[in-house]
C-alpha positions as CSV (number, residue, x, y, z in Angstrom):
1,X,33.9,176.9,219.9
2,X,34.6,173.7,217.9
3,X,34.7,175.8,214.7
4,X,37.5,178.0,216.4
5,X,39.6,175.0,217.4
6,X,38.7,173.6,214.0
7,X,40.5,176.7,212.7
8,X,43.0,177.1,215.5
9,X,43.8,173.7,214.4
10,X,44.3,174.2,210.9
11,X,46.7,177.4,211.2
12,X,48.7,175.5,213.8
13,X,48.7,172.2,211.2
14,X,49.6,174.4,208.6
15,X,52.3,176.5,210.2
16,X,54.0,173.7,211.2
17,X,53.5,171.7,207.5
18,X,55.0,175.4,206.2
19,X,58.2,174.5,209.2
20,X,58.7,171.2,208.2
21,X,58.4,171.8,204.5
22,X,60.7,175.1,204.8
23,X,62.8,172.8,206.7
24,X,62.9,170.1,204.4
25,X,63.4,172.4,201.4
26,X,66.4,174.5,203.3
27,X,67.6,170.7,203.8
28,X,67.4,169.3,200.4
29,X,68.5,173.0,199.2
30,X,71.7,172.8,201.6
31,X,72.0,169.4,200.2
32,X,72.3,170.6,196.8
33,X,74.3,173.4,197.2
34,X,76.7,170.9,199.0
35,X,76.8,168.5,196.3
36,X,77.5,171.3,194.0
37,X,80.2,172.4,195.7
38,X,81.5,169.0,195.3
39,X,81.2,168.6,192.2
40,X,82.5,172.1,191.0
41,X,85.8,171.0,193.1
42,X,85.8,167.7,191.0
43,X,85.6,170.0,188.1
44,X,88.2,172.4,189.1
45,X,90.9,169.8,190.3
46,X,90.2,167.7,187.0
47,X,90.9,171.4,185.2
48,X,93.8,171.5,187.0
49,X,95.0,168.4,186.7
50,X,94.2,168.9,182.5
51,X,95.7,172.5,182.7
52,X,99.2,170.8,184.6
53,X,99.3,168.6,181.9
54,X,99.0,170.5,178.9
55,X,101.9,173.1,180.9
56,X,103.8,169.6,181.0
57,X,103.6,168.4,177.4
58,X,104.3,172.3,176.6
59,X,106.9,172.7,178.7
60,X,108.2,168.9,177.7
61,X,107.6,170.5,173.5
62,X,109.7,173.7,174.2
63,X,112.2,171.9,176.5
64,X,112.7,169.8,173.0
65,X,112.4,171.9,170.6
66,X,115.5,174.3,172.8
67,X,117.6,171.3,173.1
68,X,117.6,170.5,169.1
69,X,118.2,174.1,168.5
70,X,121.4,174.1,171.3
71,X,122.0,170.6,169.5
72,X,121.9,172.7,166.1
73,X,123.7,175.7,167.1
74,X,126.9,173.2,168.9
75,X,127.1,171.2,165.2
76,X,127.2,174.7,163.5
77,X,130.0,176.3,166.2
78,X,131.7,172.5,166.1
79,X,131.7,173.4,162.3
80,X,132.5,177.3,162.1
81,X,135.5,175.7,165.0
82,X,137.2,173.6,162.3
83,X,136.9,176.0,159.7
84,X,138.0,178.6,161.8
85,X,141.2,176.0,162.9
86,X,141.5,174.4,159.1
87,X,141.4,178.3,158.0
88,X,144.6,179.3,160.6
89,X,146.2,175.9,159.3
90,X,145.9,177.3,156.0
91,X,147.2,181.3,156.8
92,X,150.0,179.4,159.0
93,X,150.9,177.1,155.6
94,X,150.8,180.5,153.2
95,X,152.9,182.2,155.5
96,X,155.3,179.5,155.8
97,X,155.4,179.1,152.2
98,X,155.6,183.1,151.8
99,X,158.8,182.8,154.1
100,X,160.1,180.3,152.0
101,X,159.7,182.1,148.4
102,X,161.2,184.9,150.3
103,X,164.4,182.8,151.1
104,X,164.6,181.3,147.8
105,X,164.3,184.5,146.0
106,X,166.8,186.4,147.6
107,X,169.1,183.0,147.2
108,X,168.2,183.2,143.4
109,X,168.8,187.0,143.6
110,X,172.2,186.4,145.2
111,X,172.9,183.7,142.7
112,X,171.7,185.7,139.3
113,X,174.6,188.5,140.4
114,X,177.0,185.8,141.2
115,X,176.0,184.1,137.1
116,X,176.0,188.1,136.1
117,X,179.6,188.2,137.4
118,X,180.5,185.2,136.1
119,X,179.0,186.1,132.6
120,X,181.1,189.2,132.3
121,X,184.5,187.7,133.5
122,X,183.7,184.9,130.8
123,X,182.7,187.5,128.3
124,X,186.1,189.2,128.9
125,X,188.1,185.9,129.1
126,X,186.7,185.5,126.0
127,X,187.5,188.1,123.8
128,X,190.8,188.3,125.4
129,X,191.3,184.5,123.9
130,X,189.8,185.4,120.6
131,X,191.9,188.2,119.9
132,X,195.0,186.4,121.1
133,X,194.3,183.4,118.6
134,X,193.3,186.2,116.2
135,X,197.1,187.4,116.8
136,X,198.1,184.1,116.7
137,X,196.8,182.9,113.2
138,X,196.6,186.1,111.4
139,X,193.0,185.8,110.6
140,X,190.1,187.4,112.0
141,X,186.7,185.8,113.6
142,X,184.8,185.5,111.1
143,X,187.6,184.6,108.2
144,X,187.9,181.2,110.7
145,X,183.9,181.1,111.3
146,X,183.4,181.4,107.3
147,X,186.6,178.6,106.5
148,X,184.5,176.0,109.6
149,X,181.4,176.4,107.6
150,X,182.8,175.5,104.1
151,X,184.5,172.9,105.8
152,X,181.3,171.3,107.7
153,X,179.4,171.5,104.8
154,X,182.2,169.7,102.8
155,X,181.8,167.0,105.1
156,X,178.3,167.1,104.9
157,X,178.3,166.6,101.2
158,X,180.5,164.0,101.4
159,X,178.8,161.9,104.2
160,X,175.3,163.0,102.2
161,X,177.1,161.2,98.8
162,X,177.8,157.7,100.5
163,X,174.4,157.9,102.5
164,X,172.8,158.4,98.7
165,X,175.4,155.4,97.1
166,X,174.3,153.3,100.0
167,X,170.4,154.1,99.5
168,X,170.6,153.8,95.7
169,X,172.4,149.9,96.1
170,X,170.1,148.5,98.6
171,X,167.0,149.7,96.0
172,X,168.9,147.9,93.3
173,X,168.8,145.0,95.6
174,X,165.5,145.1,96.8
175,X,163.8,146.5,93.1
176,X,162.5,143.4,91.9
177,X,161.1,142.1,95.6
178,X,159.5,145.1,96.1
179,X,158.0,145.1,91.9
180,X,156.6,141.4,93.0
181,X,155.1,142.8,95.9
182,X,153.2,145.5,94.1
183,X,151.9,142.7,91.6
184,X,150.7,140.5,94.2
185,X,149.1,143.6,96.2
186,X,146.7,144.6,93.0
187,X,145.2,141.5,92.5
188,X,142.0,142.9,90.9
189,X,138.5,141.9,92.3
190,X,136.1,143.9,90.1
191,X,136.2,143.8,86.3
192,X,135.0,141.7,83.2
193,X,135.6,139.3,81.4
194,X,136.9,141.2,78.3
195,X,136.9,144.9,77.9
196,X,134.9,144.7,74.8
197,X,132.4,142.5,75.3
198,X,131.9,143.7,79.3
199,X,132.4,147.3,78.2
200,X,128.6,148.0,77.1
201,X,125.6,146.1,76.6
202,X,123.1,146.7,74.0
203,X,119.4,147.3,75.0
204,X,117.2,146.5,72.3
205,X,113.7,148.5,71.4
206,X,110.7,148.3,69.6
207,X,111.0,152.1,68.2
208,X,113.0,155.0,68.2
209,X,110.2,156.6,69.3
210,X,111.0,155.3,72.6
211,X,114.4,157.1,73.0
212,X,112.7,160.5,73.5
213,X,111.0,159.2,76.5
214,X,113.8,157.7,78.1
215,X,115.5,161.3,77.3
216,X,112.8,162.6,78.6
217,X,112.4,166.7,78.5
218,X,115.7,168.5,78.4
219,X,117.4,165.2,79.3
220,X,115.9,164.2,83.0
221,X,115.0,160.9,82.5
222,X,118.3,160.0,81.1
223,X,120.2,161.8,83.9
224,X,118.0,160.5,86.7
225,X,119.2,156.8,85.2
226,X,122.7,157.6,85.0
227,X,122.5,158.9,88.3
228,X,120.7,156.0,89.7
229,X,122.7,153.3,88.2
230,X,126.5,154.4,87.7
231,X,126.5,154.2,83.9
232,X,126.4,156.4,80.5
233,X,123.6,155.4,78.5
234,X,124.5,156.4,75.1
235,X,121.3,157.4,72.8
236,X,122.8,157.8,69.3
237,X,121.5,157.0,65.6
238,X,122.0,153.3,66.3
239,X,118.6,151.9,65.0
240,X,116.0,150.3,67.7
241,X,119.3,150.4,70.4
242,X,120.5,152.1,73.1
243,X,124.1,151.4,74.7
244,X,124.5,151.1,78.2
245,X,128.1,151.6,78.7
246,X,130.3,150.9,82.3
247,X,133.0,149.1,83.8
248,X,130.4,147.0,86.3
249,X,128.3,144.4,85.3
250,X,126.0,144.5,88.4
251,X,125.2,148.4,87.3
252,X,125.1,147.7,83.5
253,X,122.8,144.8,84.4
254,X,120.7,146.8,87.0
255,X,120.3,149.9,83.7
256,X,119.0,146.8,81.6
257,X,116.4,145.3,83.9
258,X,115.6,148.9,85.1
259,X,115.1,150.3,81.3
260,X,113.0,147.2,80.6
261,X,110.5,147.8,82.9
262,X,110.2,151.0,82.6
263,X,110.0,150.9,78.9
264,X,107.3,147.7,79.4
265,X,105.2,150.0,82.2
266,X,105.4,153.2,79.9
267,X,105.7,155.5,82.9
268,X,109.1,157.0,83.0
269,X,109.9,160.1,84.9
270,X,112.7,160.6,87.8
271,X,110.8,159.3,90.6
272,X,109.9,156.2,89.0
273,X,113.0,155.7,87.8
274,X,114.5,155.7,91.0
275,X,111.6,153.2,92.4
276,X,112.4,150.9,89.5
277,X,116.0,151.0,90.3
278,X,116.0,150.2,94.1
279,X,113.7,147.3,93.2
280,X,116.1,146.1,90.5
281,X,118.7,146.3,93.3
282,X,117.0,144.0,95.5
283,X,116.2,141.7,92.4
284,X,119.9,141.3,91.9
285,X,120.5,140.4,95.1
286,X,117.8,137.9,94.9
287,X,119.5,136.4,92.0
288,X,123.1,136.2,93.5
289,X,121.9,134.6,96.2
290,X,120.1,132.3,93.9
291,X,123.4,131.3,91.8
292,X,125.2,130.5,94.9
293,X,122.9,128.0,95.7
294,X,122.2,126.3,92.2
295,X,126.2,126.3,91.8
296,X,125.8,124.5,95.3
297,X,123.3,122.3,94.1
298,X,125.2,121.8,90.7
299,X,128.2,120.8,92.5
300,X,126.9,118.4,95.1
301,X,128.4,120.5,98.2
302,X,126.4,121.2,101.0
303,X,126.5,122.9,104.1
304,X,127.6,126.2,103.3
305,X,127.0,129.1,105.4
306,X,124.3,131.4,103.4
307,X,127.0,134.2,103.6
308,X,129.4,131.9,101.6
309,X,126.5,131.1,99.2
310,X,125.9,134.8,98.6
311,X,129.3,135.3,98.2
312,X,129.4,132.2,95.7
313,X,126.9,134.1,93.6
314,X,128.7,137.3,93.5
315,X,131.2,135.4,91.6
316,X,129.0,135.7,88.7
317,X,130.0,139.5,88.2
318,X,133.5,139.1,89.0
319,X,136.2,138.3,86.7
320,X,140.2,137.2,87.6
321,X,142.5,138.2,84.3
322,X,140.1,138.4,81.9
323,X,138.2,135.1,83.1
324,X,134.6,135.1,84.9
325,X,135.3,133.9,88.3
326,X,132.2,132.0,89.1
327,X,133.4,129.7,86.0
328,X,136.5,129.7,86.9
329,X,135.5,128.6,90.3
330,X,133.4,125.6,89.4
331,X,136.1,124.5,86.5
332,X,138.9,124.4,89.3
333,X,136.8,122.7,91.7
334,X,136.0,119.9,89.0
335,X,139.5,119.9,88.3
336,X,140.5,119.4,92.0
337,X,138.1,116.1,92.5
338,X,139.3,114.2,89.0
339,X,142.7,114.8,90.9
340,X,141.5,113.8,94.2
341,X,139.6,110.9,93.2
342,X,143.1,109.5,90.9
343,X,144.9,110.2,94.1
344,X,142.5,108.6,96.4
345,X,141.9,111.3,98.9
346,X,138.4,113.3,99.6
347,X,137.0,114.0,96.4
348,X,134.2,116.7,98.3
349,X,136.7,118.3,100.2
350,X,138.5,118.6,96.9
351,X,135.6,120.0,95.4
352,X,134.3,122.4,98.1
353,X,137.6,123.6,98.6
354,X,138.3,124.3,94.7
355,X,135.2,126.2,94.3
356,X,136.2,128.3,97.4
357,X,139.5,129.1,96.8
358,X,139.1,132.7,95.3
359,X,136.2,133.7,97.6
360,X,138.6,136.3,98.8
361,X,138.0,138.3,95.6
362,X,134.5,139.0,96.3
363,X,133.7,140.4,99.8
364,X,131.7,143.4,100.4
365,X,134.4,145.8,102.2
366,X,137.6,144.5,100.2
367,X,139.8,145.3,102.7
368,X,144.1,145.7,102.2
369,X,144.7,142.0,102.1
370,X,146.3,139.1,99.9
371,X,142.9,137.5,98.7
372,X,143.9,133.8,99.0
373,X,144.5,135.1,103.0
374,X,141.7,137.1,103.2
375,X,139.3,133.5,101.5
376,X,141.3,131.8,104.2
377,X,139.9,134.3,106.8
378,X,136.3,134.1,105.4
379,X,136.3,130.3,105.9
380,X,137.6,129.8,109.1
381,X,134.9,132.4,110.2
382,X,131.9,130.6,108.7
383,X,133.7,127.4,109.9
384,X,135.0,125.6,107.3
385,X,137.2,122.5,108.1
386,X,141.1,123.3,108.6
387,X,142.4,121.3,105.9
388,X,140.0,123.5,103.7
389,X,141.1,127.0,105.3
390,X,144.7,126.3,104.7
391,X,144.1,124.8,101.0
392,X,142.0,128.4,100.3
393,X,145.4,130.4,101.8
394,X,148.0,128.4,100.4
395,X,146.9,128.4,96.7
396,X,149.3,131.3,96.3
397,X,151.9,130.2,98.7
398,X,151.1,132.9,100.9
399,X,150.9,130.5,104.3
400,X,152.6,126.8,104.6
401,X,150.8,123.7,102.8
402,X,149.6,121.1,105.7
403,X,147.2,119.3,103.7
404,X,147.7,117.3,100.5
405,X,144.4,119.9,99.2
406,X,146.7,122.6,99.3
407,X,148.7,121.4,96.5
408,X,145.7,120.1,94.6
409,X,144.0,123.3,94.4
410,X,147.4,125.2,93.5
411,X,147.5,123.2,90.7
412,X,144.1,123.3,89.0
413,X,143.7,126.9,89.8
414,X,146.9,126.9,87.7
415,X,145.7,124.9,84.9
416,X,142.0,127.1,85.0
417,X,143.8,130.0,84.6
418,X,146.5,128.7,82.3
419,X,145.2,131.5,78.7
420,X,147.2,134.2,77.4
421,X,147.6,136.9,79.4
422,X,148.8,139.6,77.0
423,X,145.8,142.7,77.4
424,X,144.6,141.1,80.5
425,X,146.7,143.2,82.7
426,X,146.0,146.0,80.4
427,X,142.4,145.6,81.4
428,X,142.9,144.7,85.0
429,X,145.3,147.8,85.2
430,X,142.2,150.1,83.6
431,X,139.6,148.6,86.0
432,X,141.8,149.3,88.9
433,X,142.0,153.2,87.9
434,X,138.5,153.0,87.6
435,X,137.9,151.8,91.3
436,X,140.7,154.3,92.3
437,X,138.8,157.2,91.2
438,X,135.1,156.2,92.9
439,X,137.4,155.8,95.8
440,X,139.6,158.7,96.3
441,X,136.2,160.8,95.6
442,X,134.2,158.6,98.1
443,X,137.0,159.8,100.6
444,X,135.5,163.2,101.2
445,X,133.0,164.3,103.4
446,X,129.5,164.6,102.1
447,X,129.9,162.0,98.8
448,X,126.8,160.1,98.5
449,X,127.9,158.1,95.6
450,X,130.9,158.4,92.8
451,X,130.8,156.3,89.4
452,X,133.6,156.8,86.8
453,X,131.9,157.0,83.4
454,X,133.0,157.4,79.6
455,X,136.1,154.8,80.0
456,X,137.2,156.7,83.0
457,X,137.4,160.0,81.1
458,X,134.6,161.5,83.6
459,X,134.2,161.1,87.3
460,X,130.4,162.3,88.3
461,X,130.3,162.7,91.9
462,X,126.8,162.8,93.9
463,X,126.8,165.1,96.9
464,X,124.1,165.5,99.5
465,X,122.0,168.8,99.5
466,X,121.9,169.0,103.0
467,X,125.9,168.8,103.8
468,X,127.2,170.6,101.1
469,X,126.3,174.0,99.5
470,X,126.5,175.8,96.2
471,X,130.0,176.9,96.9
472,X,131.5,173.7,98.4
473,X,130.7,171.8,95.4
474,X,133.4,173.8,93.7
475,X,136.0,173.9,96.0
476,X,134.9,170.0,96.0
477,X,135.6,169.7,92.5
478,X,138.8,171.1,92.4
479,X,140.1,169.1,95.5
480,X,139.3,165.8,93.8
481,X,140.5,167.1,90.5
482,X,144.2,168.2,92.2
483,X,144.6,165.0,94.4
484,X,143.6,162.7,90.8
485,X,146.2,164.9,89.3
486,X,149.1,164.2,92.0
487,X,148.0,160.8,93.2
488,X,147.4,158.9,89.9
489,X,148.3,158.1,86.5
490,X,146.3,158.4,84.0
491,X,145.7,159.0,80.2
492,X,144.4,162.1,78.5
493,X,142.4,164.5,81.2
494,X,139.6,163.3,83.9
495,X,136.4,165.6,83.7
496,X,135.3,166.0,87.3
497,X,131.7,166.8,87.7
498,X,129.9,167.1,91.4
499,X,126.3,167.4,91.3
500,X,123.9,168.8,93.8
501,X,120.1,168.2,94.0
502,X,117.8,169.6,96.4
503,X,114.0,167.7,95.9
504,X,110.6,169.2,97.8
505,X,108.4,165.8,97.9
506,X,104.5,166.2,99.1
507,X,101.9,163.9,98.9
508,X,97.9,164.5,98.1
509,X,96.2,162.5,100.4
C-alpha cells in the first residue's frame, strides 16, 4: 500500500512538475515570441524610417538634378529667344536696306536716262557749234586741232628754254659751293702713307725652296692666303722674296705675320692657313690696343675710355694726305701744349685734345659724316670735357669755336699737315676707288667678303656656298661688273671674279 502511494505520489509529482514546466516553457516561449515581435517591429520601422530616407535624398537628387536641367533648358531658350529676336532685327535691317537699294536704283536709273538725254542734246549742240565755227573760219576740226598743238608745244619749248637758262645760271652760281662740298665729303680714312712704300711689303726667306710650299699644289696654299687676307702675294724670280701687295696695311701686315709663322711651323695647307690667319687677326688687335695705350702713356694723358684707346691705336694704320695719322696725331698734340703753355691756358687739355682731334677718321662703321663732327660725336659719348668736344668739331670750322682749344688745335693741325700735297690727292682719290669697289660688291646679298687686288685692276668677291649657287655667281658677276661700269670712274678695265667654295669638314676622334 505504501509502495502504491509511493508511486501514486511520484506520477502525481511528476505530472504536475511536467504542468508547471510546460507551463513555464509556454511562458518563457510566449515571452520570446513577444519580444521577437518587438524587436522585428524595431527593425521594420527603423527599415522604414532608412527606406523614407533614402526615397527623400532620391527624390531631393532628382528634384535637383530636374531643376538644373529646366535651369539649362530656360538659359538655352533665353539664348535661342535673342538669336531668334537679333536674327528678325537683322531680316528687318536687310529688308530695309533692300528697299532702299531699290529706291536708289531706280533714282539712279531715272537719272542715267535723264544724263543719256542730256549727253545726246550736248552731242548735237556740239557738232552743230563745230560745224558753224567750221563755216565760220573756213577750216576744218582737225586743221584748228593740228594749228593748237604746234602752238602749245611752241609755248612749251619756249617756257622749257627759260626753265633750262634759269637751271644752267643758278649751277654756275652754286658750282664752286657745291665742288667744296664734294672735297670736304671725301675726306679719306683708309690709306697709306705713300703709294710706293705702302703699296707692298717685302717678306723675306731663307730659300726659294720655300715658295713652292707656300704655292702649294696647283696653287691652294697661295689662294687660301689671298683669300684669307685680302691681298696678292706675288711669287716671281725675285731672289729669297716674296711681295705681298694691297692697299691696307692691317691685311698686308696680317699676310706677313701669317706667312711667318707658317713658314717657321713648316705646316702649310688651307686649313692651317686659315687658323694662322684668325689668330693673327686677334694679335693685331692686341697690338692696337697696345699702341693706344703706350701713345697714352707717352703723352702723359690719362683717363681715356678703352674705346678711345683702341681707336688711338688704329691710327697706326691710317694715314690723312699721305701722312700716318697716329704721327700726325701726337705731333699736333705736342704742338697744341708748346702753344698752350706760351699762352698760359691748360697745357693737358691742349694735349688730349690735339691727339684726339682726327679720331673721327678711324671708327669701325665710318658712317656719312664730316670727321671732325663725327670725333666730336665720339667724344661727347665716351665723355670727354665740352671744351674738348667742341675743339675736336671745330678744327675744320664745321661747328662754332667756344673755347680758346678750338683755335689752338686748328692751328697745329695746320702746321702738322702743312707738306706738299701734289700726288697726295692722287693717292687719296685711288684709295677711295678701292674702298668703293669692296663696297658696292659688299652691297649684295650673300657677299661674305670683297678685297680689290692688283691696284684695283681685280675685284675678287667671296660668296657663301649655302646662299648662293653655281648659276647666281654669274649673274652675280655681271651685276657688280654693270653697276662698277655705270656708277664709277675708273682706268683701264676691272676684272670681276666671285668665288664659291663648298668644304665637307670631319674629325677622327
Amino acid at each position: 500500500m505504501d509502495i502504491i502511494l509511493v508511486i501514486g505520489g511520484l506520477v502525481v509529482g511528476a505530472v504536475v512538475a511536467w504542468l508547471v514546466l510546460n507551463f513555464v516553457t509556454n511562458a518563457n516561449v510566449k515571452r520570446r515570441i513577444e519580444e521577437a515581435e518587438r524587436d522585428a517591429e524595431v527593425i521594420k520601422k527603423n527599415k522604414l524610417l532608412e527606406v523614407k530616407e533614402q526615397a527623400l535624398q532620391m527624390k531631393a537628387e532628382f528634384e535637383k538634378q530636374v531643376n538644373s536641367r529646366n535651369s539649362k533648358l530656360q538659359v538655352a531658350e533665353n539664348k535661342v529667344k535673342q538669336r531668334e529676336q537679333t536674327l528678325n532685327q537683322k531680316i528687318e535691317e536687310a529688308q530695309r536696306r533692300k528697299t532702299e537699294v531699290d529706291t536708289i536704283k531706280e533714282n539712279l536709273d531715272s537719272q542715267l536716262e535723264i544724263i543719256e538725254k542730256k549727253k545726246l542734246d550736248l552731242d548735237k549742240l556740239h557738232k552743230q557749234e563745230v560745224e558753224r565755227l567750221e563755216a565760220l573760219s573756213g577750216l576744218s576740226a582737225e586743221d584748228i586741232k593740228n594749228k593748237l598743238i604746234e602752238a602749245l608745244k611752241d609755248e612749251a619749248q619756249t617756257d622749257a628754254q627759260s626753265y633750262i637758262s634759269e637751271i644752267m645760271e643758278e649751277a654756275k652760281m652754286t658750282a664752286n659751293k657745291e665742288a667744296k662740298k664734294i672735297v670736304i665729303q671725301s675726306i679719306q680714312r683708309v690709306a697709306t702713307e705713300t703709294a710706293i712704300e705702302n703699296a707692298i711689303t717685302v717678306f723675306h726667306i731663307e730659300s726659294d725652296e720655300v715658295k713652292g710650299r707656300i704655292i702649294g699644289r696647283e696653287g691652294r696654299n697661295i689662294r687660301a692666303l689671298e683669300a684669307a687676307t685680302g691681298v696678292e702675294i706675288v711669287v716671281d724670280d725675285t731672289p729669297e722674296a716674296i711681295v705681298i701687295s694691297g692697299f691696307d696695311p692691317v691685311r698686308r701686315e696680317i699676310a706677313r705675320l701669317a706667312l711667318h709663322q707658317l713658314v717657321a711651323d713648316g705646316r702649310i695647307h688651307p686649313a692651317r692657313i686659315e687658323e694662322v690667319v684668325s689668330k693673327v687677326k686677334k694679335q693685331i688687335e692686341e697690338e692696337i690696343i697696345e699702341t693706344g695705350k703706350r701713345t697714352a702713356i707717352d703723352l702723359g694723358i690719362h683717363g681715356l675710355h678703352p674705346e678711345m684707346i683702341r681707336l688711338i691705336g688704329k691710327m697706326k694704320y691710317r694715314s690723312s694726305y699721305g701722312q700716318n695719322l697716329l704721327q700726325h696725331a701726337r705731333e699736333t698734340a705736342n704742338l697744341c701744349a708748346i702753344m698752350a703753355a706760351e699762352l698760359g691756358l691748360n697745357v693737358k687739355k691742349a694735349k688730349r685734345a690735339g691727339l684726339l682731334h682726327d679720331i673721327g677718321k678711324v671708327p669701325d662703321d665710318e658712317p656719312e659724316l664730316p670727321h671732325a663732327l663725327l670725333g666730336m660725336k665720339l667724344a661727347e659719348k665716351y665723355k670727354e670735357k665740352p671744351d674738348i668736344c667742341n675743339a675736336i668739331g671745330a678744327h675744320h670750322d664745321e661747328i662754332e669755336m667756344t673755347s680758346l682749344l678750338a683755335p689752338i688745335v686748328q692751328v697745329c693741325d695746320a702746321i702738322s699737315g702743312a707738306r706738299p700735297g701734289a700726288r697726295r690727292e692722287i693717292v687719296e682719290a685711288y684709295i677711295k676707288r678701292l674702298n668703293d669697289l669692296e663696297q658696292l660688291a659688299m652691297s649684295y646679298p650673300g657677299v661674305l667678303k670683297t678685297y680689290a687686288i692688283q691696284a684695283g685692276r681685280e675685284l675678287r668677291v667671296i660668296v657663301g656656298a649655302d646662299k648662293v649657287d653655281d648659276v647666281e655667281t654669274e649673274k652675280l658677276s655681271s651685276e657688280i661688273a654693270k653697276r662698277i661700269q655705270d656708277e664709277m670712274t675708273y682706268p683701264g678695265q676691272v676684272k670681276i671674279t666671285v668665288i664659291r667654295e663648298t668644304r665637307a669638314v670631319s674629325f677622327a676622334k
